[in-house]
Structure formats: C-alpha cells, structure tokens
N, C-alpha and C positions, 0 to 999 in steps of 0.2 A: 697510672691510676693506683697502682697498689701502694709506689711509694709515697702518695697523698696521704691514701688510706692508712699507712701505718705511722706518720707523725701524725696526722689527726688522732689514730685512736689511741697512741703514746701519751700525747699529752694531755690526753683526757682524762685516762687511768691514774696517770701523776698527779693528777692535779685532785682530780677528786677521792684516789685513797693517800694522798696528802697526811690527814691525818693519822691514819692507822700507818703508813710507811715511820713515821714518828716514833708511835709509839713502839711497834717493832725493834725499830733500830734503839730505844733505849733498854729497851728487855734486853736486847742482845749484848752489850754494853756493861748493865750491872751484873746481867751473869756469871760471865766468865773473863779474861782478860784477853784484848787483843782488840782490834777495830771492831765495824758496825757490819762491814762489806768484806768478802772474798771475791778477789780477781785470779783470774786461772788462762792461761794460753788456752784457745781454741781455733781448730783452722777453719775458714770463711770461706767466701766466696772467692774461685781460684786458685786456691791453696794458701791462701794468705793468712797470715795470722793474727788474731786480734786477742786484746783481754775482756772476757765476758766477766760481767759482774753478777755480783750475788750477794745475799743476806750469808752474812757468816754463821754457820750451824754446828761446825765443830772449834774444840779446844784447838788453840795456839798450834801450825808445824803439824797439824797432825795430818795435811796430805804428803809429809814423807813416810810414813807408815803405808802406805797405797795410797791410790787414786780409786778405788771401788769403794763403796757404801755396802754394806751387807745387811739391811733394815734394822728391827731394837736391838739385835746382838751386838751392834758395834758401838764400840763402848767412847769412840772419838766425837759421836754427835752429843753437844750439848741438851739437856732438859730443852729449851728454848727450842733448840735445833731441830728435836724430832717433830714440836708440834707444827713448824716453820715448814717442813720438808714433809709432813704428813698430807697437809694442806695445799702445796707448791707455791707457799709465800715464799719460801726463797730467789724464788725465779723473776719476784717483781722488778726488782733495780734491771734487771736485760729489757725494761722499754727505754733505758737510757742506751744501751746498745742501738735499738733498734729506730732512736730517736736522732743520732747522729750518723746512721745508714750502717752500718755494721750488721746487723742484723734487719730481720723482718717478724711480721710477726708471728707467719706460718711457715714453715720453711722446714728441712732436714735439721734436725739436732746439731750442734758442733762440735766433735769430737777433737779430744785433747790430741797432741800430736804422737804420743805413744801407738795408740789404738790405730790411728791412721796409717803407721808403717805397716800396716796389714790389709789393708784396700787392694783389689785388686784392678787391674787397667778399667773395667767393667764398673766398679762400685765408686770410682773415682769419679765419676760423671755426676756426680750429686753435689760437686763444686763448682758448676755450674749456674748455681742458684746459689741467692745468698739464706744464710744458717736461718732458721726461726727459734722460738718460744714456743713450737708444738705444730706437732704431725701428727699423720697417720702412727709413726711408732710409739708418738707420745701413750697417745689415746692405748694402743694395742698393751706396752707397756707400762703404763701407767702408775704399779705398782713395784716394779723393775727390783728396787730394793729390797722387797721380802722374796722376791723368787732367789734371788741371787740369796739370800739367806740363809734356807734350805741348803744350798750348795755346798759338799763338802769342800771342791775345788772352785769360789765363787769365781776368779779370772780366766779361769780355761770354758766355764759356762760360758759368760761372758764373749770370750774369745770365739768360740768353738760352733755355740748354738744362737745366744741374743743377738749378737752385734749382725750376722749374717741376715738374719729375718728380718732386722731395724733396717739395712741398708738393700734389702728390697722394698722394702716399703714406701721407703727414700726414692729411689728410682720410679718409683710407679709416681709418686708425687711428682718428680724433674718431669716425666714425660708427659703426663697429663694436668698440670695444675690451672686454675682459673679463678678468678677472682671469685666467683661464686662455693666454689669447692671450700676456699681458702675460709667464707662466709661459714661454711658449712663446720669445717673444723675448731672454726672460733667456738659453735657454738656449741659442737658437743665436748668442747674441754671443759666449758665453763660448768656444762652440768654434770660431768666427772667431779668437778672441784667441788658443786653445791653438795651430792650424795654421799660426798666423805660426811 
C-alpha cells in the first residue's frame, strides 16, 4: 500500500506543479551557470547508495567548500537558491527519486555517506526503511540551516547535538510507522511549507 501510495502521490505532484517545476528550473538556469538540478550520493535503504536529486541552489563546485548550509550567511547559495530552500522547493525533483522506488515519501532523511561513518550499530537501524522527503526530524528541524547559523562551530553542532536527536527520531519512525502516521506527516509538512 504505501508504495502505491507514493507513485500515485509522485505523479500527481509532477504533473500538476508541472508548471512552476518549469518555471523554477529556468530561474535557476539564468542565474548563475551550471545545470537546473544537483545530484548528491546518499545512503538508502540498506546501506545502499543512490543519487538524490535536487533544484541547484548554489554556485558551480561549491559543495567542495562543505557539505553544511549555514542559512543567509553562506554566501554559496544563489539569490534564487535561498528563496528555493527558504520554501523546500528544492526538494521537489526527490518525487522522481521516489517515483522510481529509491525513496518514499516519508521516511528518515538520507544522509550523505560522510555523516554516516558516524552511526552507531543502534542508529544504523533506520536503513532499514527506505530514505523519504520528510519526518518527524524534518518537521522538528525544519529550519535546520539558520540554527546551524548561529554556530560558531556549525559541523561539530551538527555532529555532536543535531544529527544525534534527527536519528532518534528516525528510529522512533522505523519502530512505529503506519500508513496513517505517514498521512499524518504529510500533512503537517505541508502547513510548515504554507506558514513560511
């Protein structure tokens, strides 16, 4: 049932923000140079690893400078990009993830495989399900990029305090999730997204 439920609700989204995925990808396009989309290694379900797609928000290479966003201070995200990731329009192109089963649409985050060499036997159980578009830590997180902001040391925050409390949250999802909950998270993201 659920992976009914996420190509149905995949190509629903596709198809009817159709237009606005358009006009995005060409705002993104005249901006700055470089493609429409950013793909990034993430590990999935099982440890395996897949490339998640995304609206491109920063300048050309500039995830070899990091892989952390530190919110309007960093100076990597395009104009385009901030309003893109203010909103979590970046995140649209991952129903084509989740449309060719990679993804789902509620599920634990996918972490890049840096971050993962830091899981412990315990936290590693969240690859047991496959990755989503938004959790419980989404929701908790949400603004993730301006905390990390603040931070004089934003990776070790990161490291140390965020990623710990994301991957129980993770777990609390693997152990109890249901289609109805999953229902439930759909829909309080959506009105996180409306109240921006």
């Amino acid at each position: 049932m659920k992976r009914t439920f996420d190509i149905l609700f995949s190509v629903s989204v596709l198809l009817l923000l159709s237009p606005i995925l358009f006009i995005i990808s060409i705002s993104i396009i005249l901006e700055s140079r470089g493609g429409m989309f950013f793909s990034q290694t993430r590990i999935g379900k099982n440890e395996q690893p897949f490339q998640i797609l995304k609206f491109r928000t920063m300048f050309l290479d500039s995830e070899k400078k990091g892989q952390i966003t530190v919110g309007d201070r960093d100076p990597r995200i395009t104009r385009v990009g901030f309003f893109l990731r203010n909103y979590k329009l970046d995140e649209l192109p991952q129903f084509w993830n989740v449309l060719i089963g990679e993804m789902s649409i509620v599920g634990p985050r996918p972490e890049v495989p840096y971050y993962v060499n830091f899981y412990d036997k315990n936290q590693r159980q969240v690859f047991k399900v496959k990755p989503g578009i938004t959790d419980y830590a989404s929701l908790k997180y949400f603004d993730e990029n301006v905390l990390l902001g603040k931070s004089e040391d934003p990776e070790r925050t990161y490291i140390d305090e965020i990623m710990p409390q994301k991957l129980a949250l993770n777990l609390e999802y693997v152990q109890s999730h249901s289609f109805l909950n999953d229902l439930k998270i759909i829909g309080k993201t959506a009105l996180r997204i409306l109240k921006k």
